[in-house]
C-alpha positions in Angstrom: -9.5 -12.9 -47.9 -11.4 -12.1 -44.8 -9.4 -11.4 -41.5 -11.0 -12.8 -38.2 -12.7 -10.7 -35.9 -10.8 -11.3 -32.9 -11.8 -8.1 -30.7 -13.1 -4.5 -31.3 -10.8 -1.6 -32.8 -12.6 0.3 -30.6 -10.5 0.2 -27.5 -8.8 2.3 -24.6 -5.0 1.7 -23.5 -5.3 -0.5 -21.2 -7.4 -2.8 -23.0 -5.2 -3.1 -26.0 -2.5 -3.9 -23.8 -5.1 -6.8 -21.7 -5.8 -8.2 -25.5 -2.0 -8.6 -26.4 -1.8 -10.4 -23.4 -4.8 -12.9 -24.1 -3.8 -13.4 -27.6 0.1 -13.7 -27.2 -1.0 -17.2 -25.9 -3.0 -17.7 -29.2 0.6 -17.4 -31.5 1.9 -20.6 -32.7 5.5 -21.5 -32.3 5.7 -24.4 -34.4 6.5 -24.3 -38.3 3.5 -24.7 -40.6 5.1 -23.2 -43.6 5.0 -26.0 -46.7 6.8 -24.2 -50.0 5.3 -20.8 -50.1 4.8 -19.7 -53.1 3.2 -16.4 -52.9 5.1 -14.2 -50.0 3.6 -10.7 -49.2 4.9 -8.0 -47.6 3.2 -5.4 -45.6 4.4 -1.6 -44.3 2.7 1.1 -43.8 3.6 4.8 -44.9 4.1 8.1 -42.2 1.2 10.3 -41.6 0.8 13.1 -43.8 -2.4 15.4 -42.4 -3.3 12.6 -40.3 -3.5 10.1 -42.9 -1.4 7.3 -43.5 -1.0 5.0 -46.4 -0.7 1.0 -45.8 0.7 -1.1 -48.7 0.1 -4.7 -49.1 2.6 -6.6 -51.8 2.4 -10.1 -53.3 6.0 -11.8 -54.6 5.8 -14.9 -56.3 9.1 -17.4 -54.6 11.3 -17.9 -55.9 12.0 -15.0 -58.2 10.6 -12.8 -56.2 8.7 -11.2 -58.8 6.3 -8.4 -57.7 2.6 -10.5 -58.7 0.2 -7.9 -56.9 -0.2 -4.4 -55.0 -2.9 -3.5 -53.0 -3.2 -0.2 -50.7 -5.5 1.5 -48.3 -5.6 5.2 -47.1 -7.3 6.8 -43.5 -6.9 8.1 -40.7 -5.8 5.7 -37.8 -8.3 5.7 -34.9 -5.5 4.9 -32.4 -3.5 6.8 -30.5 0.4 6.6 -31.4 1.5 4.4 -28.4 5.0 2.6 -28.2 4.4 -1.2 -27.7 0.9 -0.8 -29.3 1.2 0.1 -33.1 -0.3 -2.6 -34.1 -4.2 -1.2 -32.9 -3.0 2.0 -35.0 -1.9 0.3 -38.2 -3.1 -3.1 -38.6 -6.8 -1.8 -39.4 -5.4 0.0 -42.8 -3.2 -3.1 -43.0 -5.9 -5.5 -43.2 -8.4 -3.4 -45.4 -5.3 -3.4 -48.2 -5.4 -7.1 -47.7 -9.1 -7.7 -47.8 -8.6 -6.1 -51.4 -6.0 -9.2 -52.9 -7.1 -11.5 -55.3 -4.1 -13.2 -54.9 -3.8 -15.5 -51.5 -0.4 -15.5 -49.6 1.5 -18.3 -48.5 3.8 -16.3 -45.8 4.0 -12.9 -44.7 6.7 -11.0 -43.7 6.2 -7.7 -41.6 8.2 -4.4 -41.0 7.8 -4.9 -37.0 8.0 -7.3 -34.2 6.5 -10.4 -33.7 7.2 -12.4 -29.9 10.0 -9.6 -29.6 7.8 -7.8 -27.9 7.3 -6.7 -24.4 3.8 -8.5 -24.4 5.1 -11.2 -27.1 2.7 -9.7 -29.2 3.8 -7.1 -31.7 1.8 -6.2 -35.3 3.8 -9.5 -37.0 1.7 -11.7 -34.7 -0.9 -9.7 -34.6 -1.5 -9.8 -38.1 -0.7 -13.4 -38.4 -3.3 -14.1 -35.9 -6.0 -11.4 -37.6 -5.2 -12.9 -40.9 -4.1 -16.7 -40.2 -1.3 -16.9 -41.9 2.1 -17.7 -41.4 4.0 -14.7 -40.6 7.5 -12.9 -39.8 8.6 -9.8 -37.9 11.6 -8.1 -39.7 12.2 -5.1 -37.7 15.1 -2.6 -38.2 15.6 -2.4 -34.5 15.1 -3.8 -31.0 12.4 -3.1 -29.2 12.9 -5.7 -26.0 16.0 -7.7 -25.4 19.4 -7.8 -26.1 21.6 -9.7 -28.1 25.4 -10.2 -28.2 27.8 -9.8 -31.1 27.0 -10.8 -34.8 29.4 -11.7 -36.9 30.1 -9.9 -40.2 28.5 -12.4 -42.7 25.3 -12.6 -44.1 23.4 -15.7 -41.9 25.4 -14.5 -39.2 23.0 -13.7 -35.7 22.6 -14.0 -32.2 19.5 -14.4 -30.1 17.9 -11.7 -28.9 17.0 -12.5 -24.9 14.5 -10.9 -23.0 13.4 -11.9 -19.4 15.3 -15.1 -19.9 13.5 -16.0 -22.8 14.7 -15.9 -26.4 11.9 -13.4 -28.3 14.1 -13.5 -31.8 17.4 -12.8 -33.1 19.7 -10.3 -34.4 20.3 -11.3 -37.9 23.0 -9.9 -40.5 21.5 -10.1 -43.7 24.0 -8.0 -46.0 27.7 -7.4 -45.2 28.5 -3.7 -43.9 25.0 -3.1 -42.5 23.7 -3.2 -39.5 21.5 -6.8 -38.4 17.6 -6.9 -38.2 15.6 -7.9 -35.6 13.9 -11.2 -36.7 11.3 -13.0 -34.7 8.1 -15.4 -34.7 4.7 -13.8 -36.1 2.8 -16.7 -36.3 2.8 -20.1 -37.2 6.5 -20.5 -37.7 9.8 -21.4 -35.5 12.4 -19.0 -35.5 15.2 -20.8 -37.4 12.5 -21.0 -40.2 12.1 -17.1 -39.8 15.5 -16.3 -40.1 15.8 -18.9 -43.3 13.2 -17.6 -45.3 14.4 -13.6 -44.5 17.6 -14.4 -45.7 15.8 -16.1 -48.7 13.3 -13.0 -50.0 17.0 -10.9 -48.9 17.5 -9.8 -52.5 21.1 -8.1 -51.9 19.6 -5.3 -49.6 19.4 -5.2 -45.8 15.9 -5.9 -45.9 13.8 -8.5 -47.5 12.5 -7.7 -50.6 8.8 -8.1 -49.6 8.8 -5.9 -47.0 11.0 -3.2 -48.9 9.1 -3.2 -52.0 6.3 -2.6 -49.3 7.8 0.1 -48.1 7.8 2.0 -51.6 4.4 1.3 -52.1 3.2 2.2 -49.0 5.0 5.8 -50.6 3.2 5.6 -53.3 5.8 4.4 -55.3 4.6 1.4 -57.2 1.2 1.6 -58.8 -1.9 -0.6 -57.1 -3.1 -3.8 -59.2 -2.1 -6.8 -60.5 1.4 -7.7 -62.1 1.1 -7.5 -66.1 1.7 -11.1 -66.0 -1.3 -11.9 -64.2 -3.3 -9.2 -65.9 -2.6 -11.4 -69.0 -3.8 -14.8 -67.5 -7.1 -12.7 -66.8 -7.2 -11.6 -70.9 -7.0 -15.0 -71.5 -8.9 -16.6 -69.4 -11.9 -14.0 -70.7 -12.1 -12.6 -67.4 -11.2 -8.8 -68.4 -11.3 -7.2 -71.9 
C-alpha cells in the first residue's frame, strides 16, 4: 500500500511549517470509519547513533490479536524540531507501511492529530500521506488546555486551543494519568475517543499503539502472525 506523494521530504523549516498549513485544510472531520476490522498502530523507536527504528503493527478488532509487524530502520533527514516531527518520522513510518501485506481499516498514532499548533500533527499527517482513517493518542499536550477529568475510564474534557476544541483529555485506565486524543483523519472526535477506549486493553494506552511501541524496540519479531502464515501454507502460497 502506496502512500501519496503529497510534497518533497526534502524541505527547510519554514517550508514544513507552510505545508502543514496548506494540508491542515485537506484533514477530514467527518467519520468515515465502517467496522474496522484490521487496526494498526504505528511508533517509532529513539535514536541510537543516529538511527531510529519505526514499527508498523496490524491488530485484527475485535480481539485485538497482533495479525502483522512490519519495521523500517535509517537515519531521519530532518532536523528534531518541536511542532514538526512528523517531516522527521513519518518517512521511516511510511516505508514500514509500504512493506504490509495486510491493509488497515484505522490507524491509531503515538502523536497529535488537529491538537496541534498548525492542526496538523504526524496522526493527520499520516492519515493524509496514507488515506486512511486515523487517530492521535498522545501522552501529553502539546496545545491547549483542558479542565478536570474525572476518575473513570471514558471520563474526559475537551482540550481548547484558540477557542477551538483540537481534542480531548481522555482517562482511559483508573489511577493514570488521561491521553490526549484528537482527529487524524477522516474521523470525528467522539468516534476517536470510542474506538481508543475500545483497542484500550487494560493499559493506559491503546493496544495498537503500545504493542507499536515494543516493536519499534525491537521487541516483537517482523512478519506475519502464525495464523496468517498458515492461511498462506494452505492456500500454496509459501512452503
Amino acid at each position: 500500500m502506496k502512500a501519496k506523494p503529497l510534497h518533497s521530504w526534502q524541505v527547510s523549516i519554514a517550508q514544513a511549517q507552510d505545508i502543514q498549513r496548506q494540508l491542515a485544510g485537506q484533514v477530514s472531520r467527518t467519520n468515515h470509519l465502517d467496522n474496522p476490522q484490521l487496526i494498526a498502530g504505528v511508533d517509532i523507536s529513539a535514536e541510537r547513533a543516529g538511527e531510529a527504528r519505526a514499527a508498523v503493527v496490524v491488530l485484527r478488532f475485535p480481539q485485538l490479536a497482533l495479525a502483522e509487524v512490519r519495521v523500517a530502520q535509517g537515519r531521519p533527514s530532518f532536523p528534531y524540531v518541536p511542532g514538526l516531527l512528523s517531516f522527521r518520522e513519518s518517512p521511516l513510518i511510511i516505508a514500514a507501511w509500504e512493506k504490509l501485506e495486510l491493509i488497515p481499516d484505522l490507524l491509531l498514532v503515538d502523536g497529535q492529530g488537529l491538537a496541534h499548533p498548525r492542526r496538523f500533527g504526524l496522526a493527520s499527517h499520516l492519515g493524509l500521506l496514507l488515506d486512511t482513517p486515523a487517530i492521535g493518542c498522545a501522552k501529553s499536550v502539546l496545545c491547549g488546555q483542558h479542565g478536570p477529568v474525572g476518575e473513570g475510564p471514558g471520563s474526559y474534557a475537551e482540550l481548547i486551543d484558540g477557542g477551538e476544541v483540537v481534542g480531548a483529555a481522555l482517562r482511559t485506565k483508573l489511577g493514570q494519568r488521561p491521553i490526549i486524543v484528537s482527529i487524524g483523519h477522516k474521523v470525528d472526535l467522539p468516534t476517536a475517543m470510542d474506538w481508543v477506549l475500545r483497542c484500550c486493553k487494560g493499559q493506559r494506552m491503546p493496544e495498537p499503539t503500545r504493542l507499536a511501541h515494543e516493536a519499534a524496540a525491537g521487541q516483537l519479531k517482523e512478519g506475519l502472525s502464525e495464523v496468517k502464515l498458515q492461511e498462506r501454507v494452505e492456500q500454496g502460497r509459501l512452503l
